[in-house]
Rosetta silent file (secondary structure, phi, psi, omega in degrees, C-alpha in Angstrom):
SEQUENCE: XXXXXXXXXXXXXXXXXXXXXXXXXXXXXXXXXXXXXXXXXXXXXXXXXXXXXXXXXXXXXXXXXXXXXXXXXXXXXXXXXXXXXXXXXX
SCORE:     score description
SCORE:     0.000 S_00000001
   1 L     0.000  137.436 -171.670   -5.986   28.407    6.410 S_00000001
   2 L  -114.391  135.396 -161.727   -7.246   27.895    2.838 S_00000001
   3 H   -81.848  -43.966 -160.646   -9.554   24.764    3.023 S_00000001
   4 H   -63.529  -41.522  166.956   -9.130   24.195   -0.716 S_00000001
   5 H   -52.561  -64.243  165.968   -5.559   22.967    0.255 S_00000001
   6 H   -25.089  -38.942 -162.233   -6.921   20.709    2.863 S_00000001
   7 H  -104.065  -18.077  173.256   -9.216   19.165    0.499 S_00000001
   8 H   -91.555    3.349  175.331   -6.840   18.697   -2.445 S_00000001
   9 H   -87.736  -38.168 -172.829   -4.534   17.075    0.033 S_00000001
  10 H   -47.568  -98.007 -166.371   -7.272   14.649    1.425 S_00000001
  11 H   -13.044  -47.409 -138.395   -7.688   13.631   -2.488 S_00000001
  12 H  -104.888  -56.548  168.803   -3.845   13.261   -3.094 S_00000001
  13 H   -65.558  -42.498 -171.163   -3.450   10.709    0.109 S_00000001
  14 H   -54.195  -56.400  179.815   -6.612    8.844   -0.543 S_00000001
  15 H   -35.403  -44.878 -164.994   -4.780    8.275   -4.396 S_00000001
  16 H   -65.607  -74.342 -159.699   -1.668    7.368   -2.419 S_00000001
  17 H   -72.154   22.996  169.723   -3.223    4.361   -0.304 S_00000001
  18 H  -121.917    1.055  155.937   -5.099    2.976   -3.358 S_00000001
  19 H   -68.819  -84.089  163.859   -1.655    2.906   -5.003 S_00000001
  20 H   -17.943  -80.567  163.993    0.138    1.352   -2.165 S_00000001
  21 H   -20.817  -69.371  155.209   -2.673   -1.211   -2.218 S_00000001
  22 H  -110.321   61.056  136.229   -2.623   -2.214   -5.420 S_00000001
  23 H  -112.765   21.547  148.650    0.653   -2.082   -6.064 S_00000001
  24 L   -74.304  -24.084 -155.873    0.727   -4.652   -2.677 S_00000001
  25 H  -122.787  -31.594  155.199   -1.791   -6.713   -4.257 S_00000001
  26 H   -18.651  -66.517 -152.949    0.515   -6.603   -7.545 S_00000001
  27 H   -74.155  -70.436  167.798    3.318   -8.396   -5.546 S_00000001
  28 H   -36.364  -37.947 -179.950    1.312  -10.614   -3.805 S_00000001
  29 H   -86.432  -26.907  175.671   -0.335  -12.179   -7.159 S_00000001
  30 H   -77.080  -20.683  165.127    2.732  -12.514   -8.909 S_00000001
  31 H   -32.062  -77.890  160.576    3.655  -14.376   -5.852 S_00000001
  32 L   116.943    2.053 -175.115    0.784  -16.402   -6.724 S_00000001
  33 L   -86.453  146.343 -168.837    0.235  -16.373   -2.819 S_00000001
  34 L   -74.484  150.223  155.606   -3.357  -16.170   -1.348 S_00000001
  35 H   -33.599  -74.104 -144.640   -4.578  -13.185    1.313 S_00000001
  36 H   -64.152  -22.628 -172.217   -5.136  -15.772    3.987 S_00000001
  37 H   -79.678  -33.036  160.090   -1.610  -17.369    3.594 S_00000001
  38 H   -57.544  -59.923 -174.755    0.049  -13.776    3.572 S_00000001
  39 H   -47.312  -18.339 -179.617   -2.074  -12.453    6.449 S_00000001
  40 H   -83.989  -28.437 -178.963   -0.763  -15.571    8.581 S_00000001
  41 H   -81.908  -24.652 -171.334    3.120  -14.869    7.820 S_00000001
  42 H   -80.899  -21.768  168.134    2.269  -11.180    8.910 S_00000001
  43 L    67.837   45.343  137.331   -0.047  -12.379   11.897 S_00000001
  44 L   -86.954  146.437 -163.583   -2.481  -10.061   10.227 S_00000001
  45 L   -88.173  163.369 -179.117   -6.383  -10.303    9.549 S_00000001
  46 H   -61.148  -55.479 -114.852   -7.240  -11.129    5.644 S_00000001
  47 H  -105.732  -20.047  179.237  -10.222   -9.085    6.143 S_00000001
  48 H   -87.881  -50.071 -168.879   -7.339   -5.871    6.963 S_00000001
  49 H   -82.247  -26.577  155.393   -5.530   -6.928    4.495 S_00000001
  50 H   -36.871  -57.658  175.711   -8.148   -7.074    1.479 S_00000001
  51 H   -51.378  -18.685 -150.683   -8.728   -3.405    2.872 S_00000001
  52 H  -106.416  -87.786 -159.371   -5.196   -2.191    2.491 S_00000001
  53 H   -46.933    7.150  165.654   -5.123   -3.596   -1.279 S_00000001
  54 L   -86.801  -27.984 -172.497   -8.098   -1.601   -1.922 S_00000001
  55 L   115.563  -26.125 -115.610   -7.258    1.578   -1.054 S_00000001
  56 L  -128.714  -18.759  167.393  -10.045    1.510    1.496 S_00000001
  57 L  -154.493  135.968  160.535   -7.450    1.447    4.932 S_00000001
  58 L   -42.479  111.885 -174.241   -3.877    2.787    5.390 S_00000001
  59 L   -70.023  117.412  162.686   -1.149    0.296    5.371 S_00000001
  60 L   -71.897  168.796  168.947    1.075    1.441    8.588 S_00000001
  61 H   -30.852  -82.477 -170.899    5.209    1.358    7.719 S_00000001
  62 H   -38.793  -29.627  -63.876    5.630   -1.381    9.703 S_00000001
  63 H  -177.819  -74.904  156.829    2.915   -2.916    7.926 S_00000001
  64 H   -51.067  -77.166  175.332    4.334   -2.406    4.398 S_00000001
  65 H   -21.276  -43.273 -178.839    7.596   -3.270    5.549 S_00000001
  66 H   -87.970  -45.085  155.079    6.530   -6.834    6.286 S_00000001
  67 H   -18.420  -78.969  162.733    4.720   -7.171    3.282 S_00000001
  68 H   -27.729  -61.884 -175.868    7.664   -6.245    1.579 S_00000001
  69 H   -55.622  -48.436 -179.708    9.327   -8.584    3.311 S_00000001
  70 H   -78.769   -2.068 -147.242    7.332  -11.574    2.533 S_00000001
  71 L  -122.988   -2.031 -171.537    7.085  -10.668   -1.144 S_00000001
  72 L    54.584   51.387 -157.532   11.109  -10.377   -1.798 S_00000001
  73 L  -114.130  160.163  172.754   10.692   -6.406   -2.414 S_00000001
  74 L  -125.872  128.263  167.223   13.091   -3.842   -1.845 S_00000001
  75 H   -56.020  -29.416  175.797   11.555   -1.209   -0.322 S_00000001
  76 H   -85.745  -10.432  159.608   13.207    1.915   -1.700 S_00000001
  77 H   -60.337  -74.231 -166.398   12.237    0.347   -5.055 S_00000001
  78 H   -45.254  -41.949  171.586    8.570    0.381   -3.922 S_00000001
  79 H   -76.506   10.166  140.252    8.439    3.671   -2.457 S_00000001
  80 H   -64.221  -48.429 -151.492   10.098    4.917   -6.100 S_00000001
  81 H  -102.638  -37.333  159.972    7.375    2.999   -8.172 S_00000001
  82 H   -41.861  -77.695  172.048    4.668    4.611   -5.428 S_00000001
  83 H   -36.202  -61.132  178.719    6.032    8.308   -5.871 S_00000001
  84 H   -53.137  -29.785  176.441    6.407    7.930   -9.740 S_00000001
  85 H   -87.840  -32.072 -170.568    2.788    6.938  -10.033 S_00000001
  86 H   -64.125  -14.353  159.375    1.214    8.618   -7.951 S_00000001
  87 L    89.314   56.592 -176.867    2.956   11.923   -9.447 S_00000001
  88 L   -76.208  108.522  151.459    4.299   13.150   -6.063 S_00000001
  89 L   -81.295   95.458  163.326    6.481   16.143   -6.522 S_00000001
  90 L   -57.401    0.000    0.000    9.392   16.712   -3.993 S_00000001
């Protein structure tokens, strides 16, 4: 197994969830809505969710999806404007 793959993939996801993050933390401020009032429609902690817009812990599906949800997002937009930045080749 060539480790140099491993390690440019680690690099490539970490990039991914500090996209996802803040382009979640994007949504939310244009909102104009606070963490704690999102983390309560999501029955999530603030303290999770602060993490997730950082970059700093992986947003599950479900997890975006409800985001998404509260924010009046379309998801296959969001996963478009994720791929395009992050420069994700299929």
């Amino acid at each position: 197994m060539n480790n140099n793959y491993i390690i440019r993939s680690n690099v490539e996801k970490k990039d991914t969830d500090v996209i996802v993050g803040s382009k979640l933390r994007e949504l939310r401020q244009k909102l104009e809505l606070s963490n704690k009032s999102v983390s309560r429609q999501i029955n999530f902690s603030t303290s999770a969710l602060s993490l997730i817009e950082k970059g700093k812990r992986k947003a599950s599906f479900d997890t975006v999806l409800k985001l998404l949800k509260v924010y009046k997002s379309d998801p296959a937009q969001f996963m478009i404007d994720i791929v395009n930045e992050s420069g994700i080749k299929g």
